[in-house]
Predicted model as a PDB file, atoms N, CA, C, CB and O in Angstrom, pLDDT in the B-factor column:
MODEL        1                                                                  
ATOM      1  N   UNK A   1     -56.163  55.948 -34.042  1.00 81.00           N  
ATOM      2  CA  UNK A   1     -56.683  55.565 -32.744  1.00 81.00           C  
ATOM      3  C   UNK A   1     -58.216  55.648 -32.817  1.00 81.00           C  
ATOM      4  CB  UNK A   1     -56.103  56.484 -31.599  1.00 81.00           C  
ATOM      5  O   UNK A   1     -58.778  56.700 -33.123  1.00 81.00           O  
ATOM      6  N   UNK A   2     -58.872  54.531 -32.534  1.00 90.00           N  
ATOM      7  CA  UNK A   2     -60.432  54.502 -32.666  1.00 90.00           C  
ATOM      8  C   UNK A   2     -60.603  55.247 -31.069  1.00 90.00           C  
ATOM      9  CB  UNK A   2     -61.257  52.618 -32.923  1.00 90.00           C  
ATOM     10  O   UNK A   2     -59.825  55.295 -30.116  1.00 90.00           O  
ATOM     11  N   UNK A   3     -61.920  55.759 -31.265  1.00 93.00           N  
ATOM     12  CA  UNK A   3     -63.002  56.635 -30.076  1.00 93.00           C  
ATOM     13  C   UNK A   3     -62.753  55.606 -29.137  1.00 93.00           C  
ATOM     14  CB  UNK A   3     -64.944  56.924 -30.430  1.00 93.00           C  
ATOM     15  O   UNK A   3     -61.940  55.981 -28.292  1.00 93.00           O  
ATOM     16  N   UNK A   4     -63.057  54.725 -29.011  1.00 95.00           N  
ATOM     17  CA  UNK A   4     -62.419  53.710 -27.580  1.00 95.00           C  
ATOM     18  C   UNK A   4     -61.491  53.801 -26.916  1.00 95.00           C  
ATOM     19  CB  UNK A   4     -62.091  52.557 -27.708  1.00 95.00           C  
ATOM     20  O   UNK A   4     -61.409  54.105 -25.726  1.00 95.00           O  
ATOM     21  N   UNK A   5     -60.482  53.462 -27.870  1.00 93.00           N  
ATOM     22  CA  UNK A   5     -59.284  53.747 -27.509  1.00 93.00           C  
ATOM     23  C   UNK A   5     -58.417  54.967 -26.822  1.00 93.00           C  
ATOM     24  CB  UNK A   5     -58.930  53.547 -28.384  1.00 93.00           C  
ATOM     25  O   UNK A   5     -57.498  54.789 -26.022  1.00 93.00           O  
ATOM     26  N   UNK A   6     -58.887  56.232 -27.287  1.00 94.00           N  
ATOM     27  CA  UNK A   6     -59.374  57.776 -27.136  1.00 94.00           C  
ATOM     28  C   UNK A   6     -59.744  57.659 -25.822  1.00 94.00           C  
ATOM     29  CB  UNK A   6     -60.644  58.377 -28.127  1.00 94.00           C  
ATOM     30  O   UNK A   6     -59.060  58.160 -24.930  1.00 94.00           O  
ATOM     31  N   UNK A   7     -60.812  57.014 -25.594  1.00 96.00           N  
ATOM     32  CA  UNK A   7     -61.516  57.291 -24.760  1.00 96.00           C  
ATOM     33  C   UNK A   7     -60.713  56.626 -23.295  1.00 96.00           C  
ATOM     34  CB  UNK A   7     -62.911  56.817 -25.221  1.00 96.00           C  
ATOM     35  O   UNK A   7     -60.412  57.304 -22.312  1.00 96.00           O  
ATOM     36  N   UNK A   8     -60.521  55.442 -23.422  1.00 97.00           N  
ATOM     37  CA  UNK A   8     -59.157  54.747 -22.028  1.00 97.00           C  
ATOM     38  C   UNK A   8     -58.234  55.214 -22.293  1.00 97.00           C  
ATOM     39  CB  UNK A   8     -58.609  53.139 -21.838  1.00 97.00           C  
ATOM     40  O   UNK A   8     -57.819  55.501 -21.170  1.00 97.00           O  
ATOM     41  N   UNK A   9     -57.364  55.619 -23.096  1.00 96.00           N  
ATOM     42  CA  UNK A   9     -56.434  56.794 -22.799  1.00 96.00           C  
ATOM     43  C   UNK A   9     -56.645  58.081 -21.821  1.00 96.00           C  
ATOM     44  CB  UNK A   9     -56.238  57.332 -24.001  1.00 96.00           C  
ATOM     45  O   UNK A   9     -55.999  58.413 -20.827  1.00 96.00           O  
ATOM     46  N   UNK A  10     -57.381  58.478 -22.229  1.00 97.00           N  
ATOM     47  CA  UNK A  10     -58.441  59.915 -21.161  1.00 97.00           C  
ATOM     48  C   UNK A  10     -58.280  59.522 -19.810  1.00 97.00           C  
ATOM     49  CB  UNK A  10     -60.507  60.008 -21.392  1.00 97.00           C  
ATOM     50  O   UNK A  10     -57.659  60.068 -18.898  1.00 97.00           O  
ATOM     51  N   UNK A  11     -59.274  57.967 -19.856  1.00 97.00           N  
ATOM     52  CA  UNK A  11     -59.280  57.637 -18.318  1.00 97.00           C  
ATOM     53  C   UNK A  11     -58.224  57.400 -18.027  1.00 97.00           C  
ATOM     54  CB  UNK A  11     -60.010  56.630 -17.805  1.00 97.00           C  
ATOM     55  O   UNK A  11     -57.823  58.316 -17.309  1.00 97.00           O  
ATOM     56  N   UNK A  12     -57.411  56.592 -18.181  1.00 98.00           N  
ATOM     57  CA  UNK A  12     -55.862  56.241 -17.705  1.00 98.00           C  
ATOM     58  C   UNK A  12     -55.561  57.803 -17.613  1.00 98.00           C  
ATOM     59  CB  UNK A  12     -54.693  55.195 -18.956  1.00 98.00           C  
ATOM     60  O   UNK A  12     -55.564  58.173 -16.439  1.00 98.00           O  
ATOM     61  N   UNK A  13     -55.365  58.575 -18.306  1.00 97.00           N  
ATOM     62  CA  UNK A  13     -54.560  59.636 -18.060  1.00 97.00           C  
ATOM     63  C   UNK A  13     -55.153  60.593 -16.885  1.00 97.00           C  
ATOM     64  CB  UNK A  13     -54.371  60.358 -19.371  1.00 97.00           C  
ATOM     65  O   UNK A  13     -54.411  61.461 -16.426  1.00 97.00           O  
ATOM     66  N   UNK A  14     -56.435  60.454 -16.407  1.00 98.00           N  
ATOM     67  CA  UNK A  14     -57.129  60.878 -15.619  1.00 98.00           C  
ATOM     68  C   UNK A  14     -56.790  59.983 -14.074  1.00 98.00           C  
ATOM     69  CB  UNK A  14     -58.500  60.823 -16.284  1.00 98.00           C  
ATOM     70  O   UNK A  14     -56.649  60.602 -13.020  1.00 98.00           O  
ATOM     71  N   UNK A  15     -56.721  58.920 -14.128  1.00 98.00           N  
ATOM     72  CA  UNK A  15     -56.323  58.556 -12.725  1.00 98.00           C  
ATOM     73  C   UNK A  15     -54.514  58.357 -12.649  1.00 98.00           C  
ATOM     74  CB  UNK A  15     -57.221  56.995 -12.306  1.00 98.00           C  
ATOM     75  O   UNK A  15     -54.000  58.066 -11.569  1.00 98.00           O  
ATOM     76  N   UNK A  16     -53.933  58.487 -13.502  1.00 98.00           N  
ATOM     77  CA  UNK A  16     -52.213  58.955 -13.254  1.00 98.00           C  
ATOM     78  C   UNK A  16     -52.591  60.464 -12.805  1.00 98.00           C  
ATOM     79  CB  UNK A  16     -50.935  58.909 -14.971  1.00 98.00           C  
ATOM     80  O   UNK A  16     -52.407  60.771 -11.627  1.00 98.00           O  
ATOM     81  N   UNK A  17     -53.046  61.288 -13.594  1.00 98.00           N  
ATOM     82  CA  UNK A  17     -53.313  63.004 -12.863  1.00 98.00           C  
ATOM     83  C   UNK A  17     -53.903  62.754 -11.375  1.00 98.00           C  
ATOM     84  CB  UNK A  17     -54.739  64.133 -13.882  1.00 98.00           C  
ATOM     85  O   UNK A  17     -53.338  63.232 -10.391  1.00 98.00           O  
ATOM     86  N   UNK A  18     -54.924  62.074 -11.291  1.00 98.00           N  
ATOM     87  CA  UNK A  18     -54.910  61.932  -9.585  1.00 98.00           C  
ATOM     88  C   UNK A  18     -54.114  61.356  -8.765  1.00 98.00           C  
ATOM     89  CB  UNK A  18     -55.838  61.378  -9.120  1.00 98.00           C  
ATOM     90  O   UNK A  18     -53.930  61.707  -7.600  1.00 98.00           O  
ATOM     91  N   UNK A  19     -53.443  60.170  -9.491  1.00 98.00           N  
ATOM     92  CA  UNK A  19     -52.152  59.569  -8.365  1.00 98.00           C  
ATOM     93  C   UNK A  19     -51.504  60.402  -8.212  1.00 98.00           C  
ATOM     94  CB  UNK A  19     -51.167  58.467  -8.662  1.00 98.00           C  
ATOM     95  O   UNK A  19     -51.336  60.615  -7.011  1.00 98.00           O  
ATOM     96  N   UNK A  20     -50.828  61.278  -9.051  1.00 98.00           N  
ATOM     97  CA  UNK A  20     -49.868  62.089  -9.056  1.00 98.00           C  
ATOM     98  C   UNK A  20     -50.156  63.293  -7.722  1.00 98.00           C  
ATOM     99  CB  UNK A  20     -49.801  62.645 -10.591  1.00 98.00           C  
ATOM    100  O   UNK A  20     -49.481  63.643  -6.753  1.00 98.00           O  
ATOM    101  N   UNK A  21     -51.331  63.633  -8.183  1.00 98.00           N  
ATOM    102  CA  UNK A  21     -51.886  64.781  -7.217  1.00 98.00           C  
ATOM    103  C   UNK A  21     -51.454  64.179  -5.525  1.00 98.00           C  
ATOM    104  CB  UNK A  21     -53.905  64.969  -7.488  1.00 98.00           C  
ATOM    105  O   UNK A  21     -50.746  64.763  -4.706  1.00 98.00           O  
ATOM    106  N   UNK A  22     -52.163  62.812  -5.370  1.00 98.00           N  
ATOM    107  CA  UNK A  22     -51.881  62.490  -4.364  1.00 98.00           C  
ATOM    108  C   UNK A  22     -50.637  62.142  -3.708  1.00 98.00           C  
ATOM    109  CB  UNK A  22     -52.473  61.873  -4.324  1.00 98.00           C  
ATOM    110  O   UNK A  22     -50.389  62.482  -2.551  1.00 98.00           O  
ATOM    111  N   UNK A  23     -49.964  61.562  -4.336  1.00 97.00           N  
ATOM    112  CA  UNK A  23     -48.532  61.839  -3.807  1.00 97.00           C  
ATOM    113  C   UNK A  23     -48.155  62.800  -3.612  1.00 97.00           C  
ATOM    114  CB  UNK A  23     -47.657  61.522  -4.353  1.00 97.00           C  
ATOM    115  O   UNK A  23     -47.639  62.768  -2.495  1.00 97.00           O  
ATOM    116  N   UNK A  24     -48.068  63.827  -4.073  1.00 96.00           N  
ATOM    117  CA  UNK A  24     -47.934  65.010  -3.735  1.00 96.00           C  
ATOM    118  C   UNK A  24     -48.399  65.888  -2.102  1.00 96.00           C  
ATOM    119  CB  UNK A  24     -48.558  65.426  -4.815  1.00 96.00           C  
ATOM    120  O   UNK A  24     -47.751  66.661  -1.395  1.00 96.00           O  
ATOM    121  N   UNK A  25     -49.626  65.393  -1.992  1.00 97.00           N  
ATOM    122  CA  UNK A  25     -50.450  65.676  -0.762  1.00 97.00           C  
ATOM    123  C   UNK A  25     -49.702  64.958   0.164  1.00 97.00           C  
ATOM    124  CB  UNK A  25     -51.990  65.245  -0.785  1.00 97.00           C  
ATOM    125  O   UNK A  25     -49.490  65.396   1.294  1.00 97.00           O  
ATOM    126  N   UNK A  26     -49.209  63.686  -0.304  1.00 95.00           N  
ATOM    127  CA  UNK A  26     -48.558  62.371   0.602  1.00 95.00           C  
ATOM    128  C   UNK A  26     -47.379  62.954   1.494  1.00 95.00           C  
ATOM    129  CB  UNK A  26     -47.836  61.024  -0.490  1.00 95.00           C  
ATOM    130  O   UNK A  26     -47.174  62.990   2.707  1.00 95.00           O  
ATOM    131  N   UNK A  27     -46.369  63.600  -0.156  1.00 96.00           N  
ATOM    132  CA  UNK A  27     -44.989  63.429   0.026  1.00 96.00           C  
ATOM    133  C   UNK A  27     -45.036  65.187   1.256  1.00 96.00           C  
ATOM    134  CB  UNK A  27     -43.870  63.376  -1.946  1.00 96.00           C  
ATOM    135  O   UNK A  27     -44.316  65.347   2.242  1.00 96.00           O  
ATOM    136  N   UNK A  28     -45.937  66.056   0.804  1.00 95.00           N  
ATOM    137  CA  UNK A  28     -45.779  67.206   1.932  1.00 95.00           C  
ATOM    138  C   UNK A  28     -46.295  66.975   3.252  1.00 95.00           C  
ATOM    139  CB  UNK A  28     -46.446  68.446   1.534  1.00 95.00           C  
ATOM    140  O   UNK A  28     -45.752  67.506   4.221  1.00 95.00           O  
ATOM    141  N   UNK A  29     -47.347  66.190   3.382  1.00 94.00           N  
ATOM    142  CA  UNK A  29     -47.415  66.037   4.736  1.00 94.00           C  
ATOM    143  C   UNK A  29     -46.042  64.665   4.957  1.00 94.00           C  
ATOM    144  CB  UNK A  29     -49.257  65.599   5.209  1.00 94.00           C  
ATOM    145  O   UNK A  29     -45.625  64.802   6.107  1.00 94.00           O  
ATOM    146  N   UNK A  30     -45.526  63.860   4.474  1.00 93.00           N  
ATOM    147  CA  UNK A  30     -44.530  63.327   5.807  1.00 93.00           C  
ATOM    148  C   UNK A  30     -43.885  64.077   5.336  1.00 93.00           C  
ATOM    149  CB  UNK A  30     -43.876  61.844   6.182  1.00 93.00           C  
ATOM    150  O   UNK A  30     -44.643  63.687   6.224  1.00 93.00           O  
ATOM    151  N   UNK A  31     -42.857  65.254   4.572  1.00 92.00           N  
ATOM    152  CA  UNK A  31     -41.985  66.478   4.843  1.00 92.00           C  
ATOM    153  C   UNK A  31     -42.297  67.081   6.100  1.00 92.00           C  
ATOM    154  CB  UNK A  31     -42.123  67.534   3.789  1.00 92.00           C  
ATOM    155  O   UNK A  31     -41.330  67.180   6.856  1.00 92.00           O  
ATOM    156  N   UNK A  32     -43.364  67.500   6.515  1.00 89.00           N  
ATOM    157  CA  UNK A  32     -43.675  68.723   7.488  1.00 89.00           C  
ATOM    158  C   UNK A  32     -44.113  68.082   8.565  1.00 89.00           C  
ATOM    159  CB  UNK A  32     -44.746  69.817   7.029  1.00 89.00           C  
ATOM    160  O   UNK A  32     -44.510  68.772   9.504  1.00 89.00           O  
ATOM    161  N   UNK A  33     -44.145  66.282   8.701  1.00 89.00           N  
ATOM    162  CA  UNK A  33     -44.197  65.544   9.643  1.00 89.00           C  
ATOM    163  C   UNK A  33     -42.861  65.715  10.857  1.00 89.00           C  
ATOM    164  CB  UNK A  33     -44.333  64.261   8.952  1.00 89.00           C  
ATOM    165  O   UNK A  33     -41.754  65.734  10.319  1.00 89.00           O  
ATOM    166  N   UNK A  34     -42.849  65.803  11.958  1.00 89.00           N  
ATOM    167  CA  UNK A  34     -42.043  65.586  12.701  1.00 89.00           C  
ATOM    168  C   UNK A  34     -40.967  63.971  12.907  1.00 89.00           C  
ATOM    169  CB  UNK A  34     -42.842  65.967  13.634  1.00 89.00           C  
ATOM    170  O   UNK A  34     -41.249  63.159  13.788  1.00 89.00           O  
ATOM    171  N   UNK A  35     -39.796  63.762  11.960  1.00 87.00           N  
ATOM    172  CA  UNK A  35     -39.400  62.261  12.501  1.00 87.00           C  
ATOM    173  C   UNK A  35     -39.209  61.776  11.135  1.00 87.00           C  
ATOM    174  CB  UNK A  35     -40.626  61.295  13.492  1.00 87.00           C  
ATOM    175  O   UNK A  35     -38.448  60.818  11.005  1.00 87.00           O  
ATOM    176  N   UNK A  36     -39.831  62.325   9.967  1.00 84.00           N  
ATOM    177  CA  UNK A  36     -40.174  62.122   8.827  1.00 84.00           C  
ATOM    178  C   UNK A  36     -39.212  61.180   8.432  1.00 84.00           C  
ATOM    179  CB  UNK A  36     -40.309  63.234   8.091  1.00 84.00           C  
ATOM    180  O   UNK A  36     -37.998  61.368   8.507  1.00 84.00           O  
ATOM    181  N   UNK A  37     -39.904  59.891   7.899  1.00 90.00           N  
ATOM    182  CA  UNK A  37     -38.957  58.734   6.541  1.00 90.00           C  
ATOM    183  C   UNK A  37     -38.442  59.647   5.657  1.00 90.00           C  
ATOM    184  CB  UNK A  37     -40.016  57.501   5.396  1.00 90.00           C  
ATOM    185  O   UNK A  37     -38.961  60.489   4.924  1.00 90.00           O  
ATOM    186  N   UNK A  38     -37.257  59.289   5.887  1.00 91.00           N  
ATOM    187  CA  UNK A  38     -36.707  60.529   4.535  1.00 91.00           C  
ATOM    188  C   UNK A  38     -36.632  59.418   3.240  1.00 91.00           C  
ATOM    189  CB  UNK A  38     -34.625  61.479   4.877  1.00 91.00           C  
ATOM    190  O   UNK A  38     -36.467  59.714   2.056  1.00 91.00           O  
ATOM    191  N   UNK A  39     -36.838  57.765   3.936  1.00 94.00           N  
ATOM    192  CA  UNK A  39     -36.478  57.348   2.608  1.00 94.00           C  
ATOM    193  C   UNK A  39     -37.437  56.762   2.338  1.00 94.00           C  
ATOM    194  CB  UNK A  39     -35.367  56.631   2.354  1.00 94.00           C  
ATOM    195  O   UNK A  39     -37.259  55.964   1.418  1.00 94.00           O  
ATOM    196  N   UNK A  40     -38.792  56.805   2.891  1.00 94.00           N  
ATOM    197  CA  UNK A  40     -40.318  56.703   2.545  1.00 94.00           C  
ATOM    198  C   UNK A  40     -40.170  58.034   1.112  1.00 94.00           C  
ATOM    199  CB  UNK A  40     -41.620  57.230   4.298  1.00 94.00           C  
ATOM    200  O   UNK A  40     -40.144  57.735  -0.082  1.00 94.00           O  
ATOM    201  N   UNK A  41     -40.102  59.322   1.614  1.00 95.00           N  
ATOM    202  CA  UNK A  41     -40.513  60.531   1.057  1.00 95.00           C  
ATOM    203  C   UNK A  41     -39.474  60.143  -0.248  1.00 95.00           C  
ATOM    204  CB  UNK A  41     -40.263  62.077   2.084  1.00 95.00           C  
ATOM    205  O   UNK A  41     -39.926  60.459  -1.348  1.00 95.00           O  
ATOM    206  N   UNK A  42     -38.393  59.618  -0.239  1.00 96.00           N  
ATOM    207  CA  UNK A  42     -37.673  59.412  -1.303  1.00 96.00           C  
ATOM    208  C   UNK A  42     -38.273  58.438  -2.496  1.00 96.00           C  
ATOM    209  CB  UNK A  42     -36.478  58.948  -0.782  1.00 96.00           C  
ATOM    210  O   UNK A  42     -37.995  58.567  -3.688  1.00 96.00           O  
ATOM    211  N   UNK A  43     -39.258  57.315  -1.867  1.00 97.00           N  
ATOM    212  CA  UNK A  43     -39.898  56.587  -2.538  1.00 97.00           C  
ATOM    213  C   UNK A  43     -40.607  57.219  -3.268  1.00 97.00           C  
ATOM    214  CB  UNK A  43     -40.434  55.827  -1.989  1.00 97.00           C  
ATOM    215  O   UNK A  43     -40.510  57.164  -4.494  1.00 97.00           O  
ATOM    216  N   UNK A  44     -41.530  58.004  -2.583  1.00 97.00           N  
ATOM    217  CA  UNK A  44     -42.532  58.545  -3.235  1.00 97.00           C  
ATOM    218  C   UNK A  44     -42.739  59.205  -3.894  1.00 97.00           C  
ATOM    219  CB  UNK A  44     -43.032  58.802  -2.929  1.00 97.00           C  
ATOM    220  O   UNK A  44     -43.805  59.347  -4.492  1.00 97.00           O  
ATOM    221  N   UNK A  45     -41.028  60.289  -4.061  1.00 97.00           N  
ATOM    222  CA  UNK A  45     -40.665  60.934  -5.138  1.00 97.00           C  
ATOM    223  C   UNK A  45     -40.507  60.441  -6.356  1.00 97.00           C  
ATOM    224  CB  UNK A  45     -39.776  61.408  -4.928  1.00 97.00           C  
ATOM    225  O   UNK A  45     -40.794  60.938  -7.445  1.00 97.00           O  
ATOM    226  N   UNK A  46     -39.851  59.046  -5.985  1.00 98.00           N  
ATOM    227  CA  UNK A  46     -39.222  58.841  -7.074  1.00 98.00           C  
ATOM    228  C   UNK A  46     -40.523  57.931  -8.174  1.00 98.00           C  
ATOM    229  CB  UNK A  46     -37.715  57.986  -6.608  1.00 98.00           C  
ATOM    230  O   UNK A  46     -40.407  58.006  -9.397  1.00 98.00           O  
ATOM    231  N   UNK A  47     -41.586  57.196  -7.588  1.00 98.00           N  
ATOM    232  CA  UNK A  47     -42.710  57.120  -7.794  1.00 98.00           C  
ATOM    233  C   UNK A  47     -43.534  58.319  -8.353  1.00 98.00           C  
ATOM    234  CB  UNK A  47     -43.072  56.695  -6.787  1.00 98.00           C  
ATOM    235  O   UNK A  47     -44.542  57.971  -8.967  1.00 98.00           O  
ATOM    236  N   UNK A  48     -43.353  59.402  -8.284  1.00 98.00           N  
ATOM    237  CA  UNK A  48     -44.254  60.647  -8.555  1.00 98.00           C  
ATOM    238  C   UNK A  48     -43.586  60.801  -9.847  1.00 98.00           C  
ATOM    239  CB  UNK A  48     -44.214  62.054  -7.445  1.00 98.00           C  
ATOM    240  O   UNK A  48     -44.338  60.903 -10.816  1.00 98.00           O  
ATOM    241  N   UNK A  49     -42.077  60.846 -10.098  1.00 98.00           N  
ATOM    242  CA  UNK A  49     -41.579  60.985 -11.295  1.00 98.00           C  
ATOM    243  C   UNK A  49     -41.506  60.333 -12.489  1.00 98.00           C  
ATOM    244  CB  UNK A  49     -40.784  61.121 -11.134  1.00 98.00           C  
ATOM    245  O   UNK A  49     -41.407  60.870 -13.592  1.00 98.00           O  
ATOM    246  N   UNK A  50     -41.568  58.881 -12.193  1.00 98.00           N  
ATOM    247  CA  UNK A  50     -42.261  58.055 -12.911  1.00 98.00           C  
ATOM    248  C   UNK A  50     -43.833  58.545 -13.594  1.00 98.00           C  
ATOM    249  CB  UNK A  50     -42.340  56.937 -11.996  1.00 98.00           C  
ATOM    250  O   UNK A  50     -44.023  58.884 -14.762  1.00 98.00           O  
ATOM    251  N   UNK A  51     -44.692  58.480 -12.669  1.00 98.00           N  
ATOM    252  CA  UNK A  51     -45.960  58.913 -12.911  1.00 98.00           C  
ATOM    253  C   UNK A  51     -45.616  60.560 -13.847  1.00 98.00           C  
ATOM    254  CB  UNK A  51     -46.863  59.009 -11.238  1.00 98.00           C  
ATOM    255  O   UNK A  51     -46.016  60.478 -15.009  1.00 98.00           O  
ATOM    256  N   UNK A  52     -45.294  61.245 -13.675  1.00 97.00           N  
ATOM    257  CA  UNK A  52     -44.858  61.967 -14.689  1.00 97.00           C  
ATOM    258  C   UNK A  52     -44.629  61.724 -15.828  1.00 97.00           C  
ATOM    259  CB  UNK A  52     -44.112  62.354 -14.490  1.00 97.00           C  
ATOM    260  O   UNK A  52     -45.134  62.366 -16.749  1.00 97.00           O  
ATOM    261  N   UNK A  53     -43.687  60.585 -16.015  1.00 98.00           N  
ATOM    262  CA  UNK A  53     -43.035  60.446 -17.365  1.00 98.00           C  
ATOM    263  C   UNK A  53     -43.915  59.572 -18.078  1.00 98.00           C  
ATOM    264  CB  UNK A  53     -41.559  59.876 -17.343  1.00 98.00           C  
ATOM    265  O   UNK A  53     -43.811  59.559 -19.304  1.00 98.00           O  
ATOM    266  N   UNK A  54     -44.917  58.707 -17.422  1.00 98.00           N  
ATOM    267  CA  UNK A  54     -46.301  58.275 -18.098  1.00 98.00           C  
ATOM    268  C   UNK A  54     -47.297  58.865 -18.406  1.00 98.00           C  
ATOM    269  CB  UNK A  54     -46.858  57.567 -17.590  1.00 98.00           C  
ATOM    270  O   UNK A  54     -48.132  58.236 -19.055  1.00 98.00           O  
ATOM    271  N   UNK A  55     -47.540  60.153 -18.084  1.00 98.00           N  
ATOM    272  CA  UNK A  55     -48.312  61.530 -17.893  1.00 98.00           C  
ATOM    273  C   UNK A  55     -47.980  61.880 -19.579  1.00 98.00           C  
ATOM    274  CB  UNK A  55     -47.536  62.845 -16.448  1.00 98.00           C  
ATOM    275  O   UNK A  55     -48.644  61.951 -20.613  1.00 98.00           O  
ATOM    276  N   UNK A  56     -47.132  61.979 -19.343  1.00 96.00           N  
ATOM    277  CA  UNK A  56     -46.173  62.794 -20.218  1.00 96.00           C  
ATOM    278  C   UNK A  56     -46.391  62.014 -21.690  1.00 96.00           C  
ATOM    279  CB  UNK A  56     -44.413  62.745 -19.587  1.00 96.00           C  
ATOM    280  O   UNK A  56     -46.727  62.525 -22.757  1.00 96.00           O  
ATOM    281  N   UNK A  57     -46.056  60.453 -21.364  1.00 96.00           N  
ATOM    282  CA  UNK A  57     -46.145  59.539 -22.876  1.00 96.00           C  
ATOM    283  C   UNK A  57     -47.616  59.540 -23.290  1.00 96.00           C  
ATOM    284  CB  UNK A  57     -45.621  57.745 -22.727  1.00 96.00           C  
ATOM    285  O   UNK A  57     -47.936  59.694 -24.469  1.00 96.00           O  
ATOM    286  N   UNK A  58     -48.732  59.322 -22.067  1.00 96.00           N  
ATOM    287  CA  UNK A  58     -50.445  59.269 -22.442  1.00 96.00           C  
ATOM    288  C   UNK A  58     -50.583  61.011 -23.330  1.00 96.00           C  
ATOM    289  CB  UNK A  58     -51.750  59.153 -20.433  1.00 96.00           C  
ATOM    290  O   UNK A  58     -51.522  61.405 -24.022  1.00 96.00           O  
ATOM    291  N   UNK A  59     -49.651  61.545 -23.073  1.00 96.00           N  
ATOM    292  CA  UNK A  59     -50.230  62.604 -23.337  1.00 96.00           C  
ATOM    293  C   UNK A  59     -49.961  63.108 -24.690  1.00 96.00           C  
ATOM    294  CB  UNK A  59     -49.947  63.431 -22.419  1.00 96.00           C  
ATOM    295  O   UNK A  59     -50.667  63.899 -25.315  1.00 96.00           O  
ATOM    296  N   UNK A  60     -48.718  62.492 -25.124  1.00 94.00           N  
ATOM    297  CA  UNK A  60     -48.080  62.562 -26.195  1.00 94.00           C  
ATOM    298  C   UNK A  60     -48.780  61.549 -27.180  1.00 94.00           C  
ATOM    299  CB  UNK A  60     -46.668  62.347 -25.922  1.00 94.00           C  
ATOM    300  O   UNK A  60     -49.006  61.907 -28.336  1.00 94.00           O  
ATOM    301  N   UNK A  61     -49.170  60.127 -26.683  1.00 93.00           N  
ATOM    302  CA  UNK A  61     -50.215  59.871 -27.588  1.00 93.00           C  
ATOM    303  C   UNK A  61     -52.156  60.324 -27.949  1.00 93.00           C  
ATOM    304  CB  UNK A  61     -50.051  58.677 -27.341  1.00 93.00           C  
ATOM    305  O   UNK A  61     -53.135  59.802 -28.482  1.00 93.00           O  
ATOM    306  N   UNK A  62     -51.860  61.340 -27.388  1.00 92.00           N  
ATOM    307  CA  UNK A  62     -53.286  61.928 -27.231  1.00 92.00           C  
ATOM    308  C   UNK A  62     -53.263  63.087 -28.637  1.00 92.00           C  
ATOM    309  CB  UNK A  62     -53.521  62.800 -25.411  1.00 92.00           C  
ATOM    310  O   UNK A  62     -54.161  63.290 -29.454  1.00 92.00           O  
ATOM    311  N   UNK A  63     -52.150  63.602 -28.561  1.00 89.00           N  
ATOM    312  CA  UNK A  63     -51.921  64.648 -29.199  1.00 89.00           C  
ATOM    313  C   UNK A  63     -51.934  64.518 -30.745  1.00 89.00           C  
ATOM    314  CB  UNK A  63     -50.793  65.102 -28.716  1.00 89.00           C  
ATOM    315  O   UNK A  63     -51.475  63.376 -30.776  1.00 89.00           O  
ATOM    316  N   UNK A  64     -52.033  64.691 -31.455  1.00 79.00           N  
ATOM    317  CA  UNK A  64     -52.272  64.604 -32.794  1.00 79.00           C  
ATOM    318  C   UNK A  64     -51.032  64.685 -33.463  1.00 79.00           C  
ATOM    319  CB  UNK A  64     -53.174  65.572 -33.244  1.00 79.00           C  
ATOM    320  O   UNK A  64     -50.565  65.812 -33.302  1.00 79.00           O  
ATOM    321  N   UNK A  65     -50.484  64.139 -33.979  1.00 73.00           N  
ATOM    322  CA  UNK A  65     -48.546  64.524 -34.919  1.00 73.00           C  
ATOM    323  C   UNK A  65     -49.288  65.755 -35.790  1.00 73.00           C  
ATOM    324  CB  UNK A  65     -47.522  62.687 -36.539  1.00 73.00           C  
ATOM    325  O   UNK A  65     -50.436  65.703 -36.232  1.00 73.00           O  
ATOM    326  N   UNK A  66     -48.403  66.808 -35.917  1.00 71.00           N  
ATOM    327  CA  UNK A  66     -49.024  67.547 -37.010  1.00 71.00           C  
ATOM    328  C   UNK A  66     -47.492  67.661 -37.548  1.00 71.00           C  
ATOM    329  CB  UNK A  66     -50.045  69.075 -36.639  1.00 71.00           C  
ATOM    330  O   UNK A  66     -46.573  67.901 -36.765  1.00 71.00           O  
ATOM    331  N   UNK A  67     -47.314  67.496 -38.752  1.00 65.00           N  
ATOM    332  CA  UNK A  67     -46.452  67.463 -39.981  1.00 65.00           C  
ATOM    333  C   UNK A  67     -46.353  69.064 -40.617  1.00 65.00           C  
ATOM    334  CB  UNK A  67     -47.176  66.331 -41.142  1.00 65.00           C  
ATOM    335  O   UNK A  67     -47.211  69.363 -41.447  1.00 65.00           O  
ATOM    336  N   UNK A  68     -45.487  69.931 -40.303  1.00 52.00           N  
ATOM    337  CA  UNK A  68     -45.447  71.067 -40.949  1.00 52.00           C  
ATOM    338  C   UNK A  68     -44.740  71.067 -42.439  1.00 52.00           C  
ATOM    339  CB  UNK A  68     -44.819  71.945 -40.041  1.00 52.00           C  
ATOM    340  O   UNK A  68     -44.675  72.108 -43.092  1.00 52.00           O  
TER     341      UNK A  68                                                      
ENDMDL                                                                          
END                                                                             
């Protein structure tokens, strides 16, 4: 992976860590909303978990294979 490449990985992985954050902020305030979309909040879960599992792959190509 060239330094470029390195480098938009970072960022990408830096604004999935903030989407993520924000859904989060999203999905507790309509929980503790009165009336609450339960199947808004279901979206957004299921959206947050996604964003996880891309979290998860940026991060795994960030990481170096080390061969024991």
């Amino acid at each position: 992976m060239t330094k470029e490449e390195e480098r938009e990985m970072r960022e990408q992985l830096a604004r999935l860590l903030q989407e993520h954050r924000d859904l989060d902020a999203a999905i507790a305030a309509l929980e503790g909303a009165p009336g609450a979309d339960l199947l808004q909040v279901q979206r957004l879960k299921k959206h947050k978990l996604f964003l996880k599992d891309r979290i998860g792959f940026v991060e795994d190509q960030l990481t170096p294979d080390i061969s024991a």
